[in-house]
N, C-alpha and C positions, 0 to 999 in steps of 0.2 A: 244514705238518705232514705232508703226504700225501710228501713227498717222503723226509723224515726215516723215513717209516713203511718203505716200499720199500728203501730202502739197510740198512735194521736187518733187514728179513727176508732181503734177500740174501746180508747178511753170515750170518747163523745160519743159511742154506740151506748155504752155504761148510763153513761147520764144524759142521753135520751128518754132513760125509763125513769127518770127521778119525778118529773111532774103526771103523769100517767100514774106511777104507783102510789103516787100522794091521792090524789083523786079516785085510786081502785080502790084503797083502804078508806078511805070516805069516814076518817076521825075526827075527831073533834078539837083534837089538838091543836093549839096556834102555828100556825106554819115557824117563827121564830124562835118557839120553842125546840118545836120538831127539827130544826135550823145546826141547835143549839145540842139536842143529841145528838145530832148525826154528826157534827163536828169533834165533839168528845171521843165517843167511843170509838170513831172511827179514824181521826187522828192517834188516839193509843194504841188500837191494831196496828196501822202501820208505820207507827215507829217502832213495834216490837219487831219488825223485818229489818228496817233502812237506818233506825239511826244509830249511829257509834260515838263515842266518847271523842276520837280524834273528827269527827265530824262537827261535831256540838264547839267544838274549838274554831274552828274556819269561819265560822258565825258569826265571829266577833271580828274578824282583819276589818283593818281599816275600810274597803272600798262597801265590803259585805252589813256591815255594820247598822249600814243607812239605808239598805233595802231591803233588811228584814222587818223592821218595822210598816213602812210601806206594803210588803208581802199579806205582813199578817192583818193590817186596817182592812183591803180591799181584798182578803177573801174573806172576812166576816158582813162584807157589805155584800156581797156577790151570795150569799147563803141565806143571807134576811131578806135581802130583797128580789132575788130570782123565786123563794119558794112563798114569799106573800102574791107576787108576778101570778105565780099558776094558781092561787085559791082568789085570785076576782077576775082574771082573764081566761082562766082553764090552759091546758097544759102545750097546747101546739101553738097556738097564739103570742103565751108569754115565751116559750122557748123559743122560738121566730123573733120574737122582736131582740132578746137579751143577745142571741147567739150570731144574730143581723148586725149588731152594734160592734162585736167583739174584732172582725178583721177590722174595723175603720179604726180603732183606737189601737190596736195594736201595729198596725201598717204605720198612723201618724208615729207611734212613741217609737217604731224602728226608725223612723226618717229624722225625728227629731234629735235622737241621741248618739244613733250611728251614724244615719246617712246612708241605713239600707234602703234602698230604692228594691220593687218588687218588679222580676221582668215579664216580658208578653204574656207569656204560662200564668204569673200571677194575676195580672190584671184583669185578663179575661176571663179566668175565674173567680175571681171575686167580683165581678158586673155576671157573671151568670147566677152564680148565690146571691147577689145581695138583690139580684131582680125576682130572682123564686120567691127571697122573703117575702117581699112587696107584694107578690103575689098571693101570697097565704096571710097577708094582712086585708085581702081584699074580705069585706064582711060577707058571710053566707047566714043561712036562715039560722043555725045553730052557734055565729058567732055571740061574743058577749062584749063587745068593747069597752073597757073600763078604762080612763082616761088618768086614774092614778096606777093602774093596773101597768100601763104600756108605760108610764114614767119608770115606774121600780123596775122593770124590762131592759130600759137602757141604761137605768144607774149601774143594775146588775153583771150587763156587756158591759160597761164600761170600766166595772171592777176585775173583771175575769183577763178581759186584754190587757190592762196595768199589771194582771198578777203576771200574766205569759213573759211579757218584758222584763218584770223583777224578778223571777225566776232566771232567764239568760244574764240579767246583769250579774245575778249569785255566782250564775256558774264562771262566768267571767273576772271575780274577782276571786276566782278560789275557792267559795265556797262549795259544800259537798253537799248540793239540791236532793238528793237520798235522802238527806235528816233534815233541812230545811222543809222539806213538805210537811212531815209530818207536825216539826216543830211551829209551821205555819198555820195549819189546822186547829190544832189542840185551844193552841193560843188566840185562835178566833174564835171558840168555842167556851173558850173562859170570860171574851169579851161580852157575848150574848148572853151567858147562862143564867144573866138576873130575871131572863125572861120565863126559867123554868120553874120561879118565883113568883113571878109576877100572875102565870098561866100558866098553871099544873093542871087543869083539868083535862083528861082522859090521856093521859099521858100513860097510865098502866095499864090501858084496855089491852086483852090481848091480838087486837088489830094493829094496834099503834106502836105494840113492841114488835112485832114482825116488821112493820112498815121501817122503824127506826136500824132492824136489824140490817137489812136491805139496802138503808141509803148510806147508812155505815159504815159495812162491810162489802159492799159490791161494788157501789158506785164512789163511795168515798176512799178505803182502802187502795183497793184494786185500781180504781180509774186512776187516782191522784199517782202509784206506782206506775201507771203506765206513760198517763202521762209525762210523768217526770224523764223517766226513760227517753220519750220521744222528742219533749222539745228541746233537749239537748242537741239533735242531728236534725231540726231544720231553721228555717229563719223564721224570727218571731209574726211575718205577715204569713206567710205559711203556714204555720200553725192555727193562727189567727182564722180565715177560710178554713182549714180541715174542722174544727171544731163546728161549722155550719152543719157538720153530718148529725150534730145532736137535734137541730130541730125538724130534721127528716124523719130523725125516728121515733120523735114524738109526735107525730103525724102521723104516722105509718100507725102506732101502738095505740092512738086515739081513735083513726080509723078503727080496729081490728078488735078493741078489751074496751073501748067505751062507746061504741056505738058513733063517734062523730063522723057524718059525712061529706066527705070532701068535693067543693064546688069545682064547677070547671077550671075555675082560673087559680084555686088551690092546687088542683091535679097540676097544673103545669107550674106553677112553683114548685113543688115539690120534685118535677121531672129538669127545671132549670137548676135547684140545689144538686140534684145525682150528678147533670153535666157539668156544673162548677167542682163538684169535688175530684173528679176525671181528670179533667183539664189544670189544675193547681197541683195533679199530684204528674205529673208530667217531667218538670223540668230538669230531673235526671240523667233524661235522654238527651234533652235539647245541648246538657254539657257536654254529654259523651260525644257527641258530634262536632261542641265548636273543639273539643278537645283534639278532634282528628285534624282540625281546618289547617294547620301550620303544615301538614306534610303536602296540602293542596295548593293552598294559597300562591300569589305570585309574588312574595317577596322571596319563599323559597325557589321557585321558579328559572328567577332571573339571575341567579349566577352560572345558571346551562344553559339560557339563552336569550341574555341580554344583550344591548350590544356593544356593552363593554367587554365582554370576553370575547365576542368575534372580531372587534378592534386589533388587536393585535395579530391577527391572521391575515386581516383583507385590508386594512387600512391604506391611507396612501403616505403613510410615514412609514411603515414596513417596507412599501413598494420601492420606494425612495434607495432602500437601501440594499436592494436589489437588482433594479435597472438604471438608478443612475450614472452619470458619468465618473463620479467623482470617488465612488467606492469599489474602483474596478482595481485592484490593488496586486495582480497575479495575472502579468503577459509572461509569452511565452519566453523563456529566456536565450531561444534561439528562432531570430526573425524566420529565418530562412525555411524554418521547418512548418511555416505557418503560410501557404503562399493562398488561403482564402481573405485577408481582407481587403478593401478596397483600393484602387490606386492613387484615389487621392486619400492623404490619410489627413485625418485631426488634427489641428494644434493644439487640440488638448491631450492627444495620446503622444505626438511628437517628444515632450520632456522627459518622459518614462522609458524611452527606447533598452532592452537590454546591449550591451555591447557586441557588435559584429565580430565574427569570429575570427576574421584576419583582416586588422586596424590596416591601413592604408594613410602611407604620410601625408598625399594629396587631400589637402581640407575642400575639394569641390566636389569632390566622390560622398555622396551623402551614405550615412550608415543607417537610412528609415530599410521602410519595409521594401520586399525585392516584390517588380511588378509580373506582370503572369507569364513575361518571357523572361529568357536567360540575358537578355540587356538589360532589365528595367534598372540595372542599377549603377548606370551612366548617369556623370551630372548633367544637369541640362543648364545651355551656355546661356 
């Protein structure tokens, strides 16, 4: 899981710098356009690594079938409407709000289709992020709140957590998510490109071709392979929370290359986002320990010292069959050689007598046990 965890924050370190870089290149370009190249070329980069022919086949099974369509709708919503998000909100604002959204739909779609429930580790960090957000939504003198702006924000998270979901269902039904990405991408990118039609202008500045090189190849390529990578080895609300670390670092990068400065109650959003990602990426450990719990616990316990295994040492059915009268099954088979027991004997040892060693015709001469002198064994008249 520790590896899965790495690859999910590097991807969302990746696309941290997508709205920051849109705004340092300061083009003219329509963000949907800009949308619309970065999906192309950057989609065909990385299928020239990940996809294969017996891959492109898996695409089509039955289960896979019906979530790649799905796949490819809601990352072309997630690309038009995150990068309009950052051109009327600015870049830490719309990434905050989009990447806010993303564990709550992606937590819902794991509980609705699995029945993944997230445990303490997840919970508490997803209310540590999702309170940072709130916090970096709090307006400072430099905010810009745009009320369609923070809608395309959560359309956008809400695209990106359905894509996290349809992503595990692929892999779950056999599909090989290696060429699904890419073939996700491209194919979203074919869905917008009427917009490169519609609003081509400065599309060839050479600000705008660096910008496109960048969202293409760094963040789109690169990130989308790590991703892929990653959310393979955690649970989709996991994921969900670790991608919170993109709008850290468009905060961080807005701070630092565009001058915005962060208010008091942004600075601790942003310091509740650092301790949510900590805390969600945790629960590693918390297995390796219930893992150890069975060698401790007391159900292993109680077969060395329950008390049903000292039952049959101490009981008083054991005892029974030790001191009682009734299982004394071995007197001595010569009275005489025994002159310790009592002189009134038992009439429950009386039946058991072994035979006297010289019978005697007189039946009043008793053959019990001999008394502590050398007469006791006169009949008495």
């Amino acid at each position: 899981m520790a590896s899965g965890i790495v690859a999910l924050l590097a991807a969302a370190v990746l696309w941290g710098t997508v709205g920051p870089a849109q705004l340092l290149a300061d083009t003219d370009v329509a963000p949907v356009a800009l949308g619309a190249c970065r999906m192309l070329l950057g989609g065909l980069a990385l299928g020239v690594f990940t996809v294969r022919r017996a891959g492109l086949r898996t695409l089509w099974r039955p289960g896979a079938r019906l979530w790649m369509p799905v796949s490819i709708l809601v990352t072309a919503a997630f690309q038009a409407c995150f990068l309009e998000a950052v051109d009327r909100t600015g870049a830490a604002l719309a990434t905050a709000v989009t990447f806010g959204t993303v564990p709550v739909v992606s937590g819902l779609w794991a509980r609705g289709l699995d029945g993944e429930r997230g445990g303490a580790a997840w919970w508490c960090g997803t209310v540590c992020s999702v309170a940072g957000v709130g916090l970096l939504l709090v307006p400072g003198e430099a905010a810009r709140a745009d009320a369609a702006g923070v809608f395309l924000g959560v359309v956008a998270g809400a695209g990106f957590g359905t894509y996290i979901t349809a992503t595990k269902r692929l892999a779950r039904h056999g599909a090989d998510t290696a060429t699904a990405a890419p073939v996700s991408v491209v194919c979203a990118g074919v869905l917008v490109s009427p917009w490169l039609f519609a609003a081509p202008d400065g599309i060839t500045e050479p600000r705008a071709v660096a910008l496109v090189c960048w969202l293409a190849l760094g963040t789109t390529a690169l990130g989308y392979l790590l991703f892929t990578r990653g959310v393979a080895r955690v649970s989709a609300a996991t994921a969900g929370t670790l991608s919170l670390a993109e709008p850290l670092v468009a905060t961080v990068l807005g701070f630092v290359l565009l001058g915005e400065r962060l208010s008091l109650p942004a600075a601790c959003g942003a310091g509740l986002l650092l301790t949510g990602l900590v805390v969600v990426s945790l629960p590693a450990r918390g297995r390796s320990r219930d893992d150890a719990a069975p060698h401790t616990g007391p159900a292993d316990a109680a077969p060395h010292t329950g008390p049903a295994d000292a039952a049959p040492h101490t009981g008083p059915a054991d005892a029974a069959q030790h001191t009682g009268p009734a299982p004394s099954p071995d007197p001595d088979p010569n009275p005489l050689s025994n002159p310790a027991p009592a002189p009134s004997p038992s009439p429950a040892r009386r039946p058991s007598p072994a035979p006297a060693p010289a019978p005697h015709p007189a039946r009043g001469r008793a053959a019990g046990p001999a008394g502590p002198a050398s007469g006791g064994g006169h009949a008495q008249g």
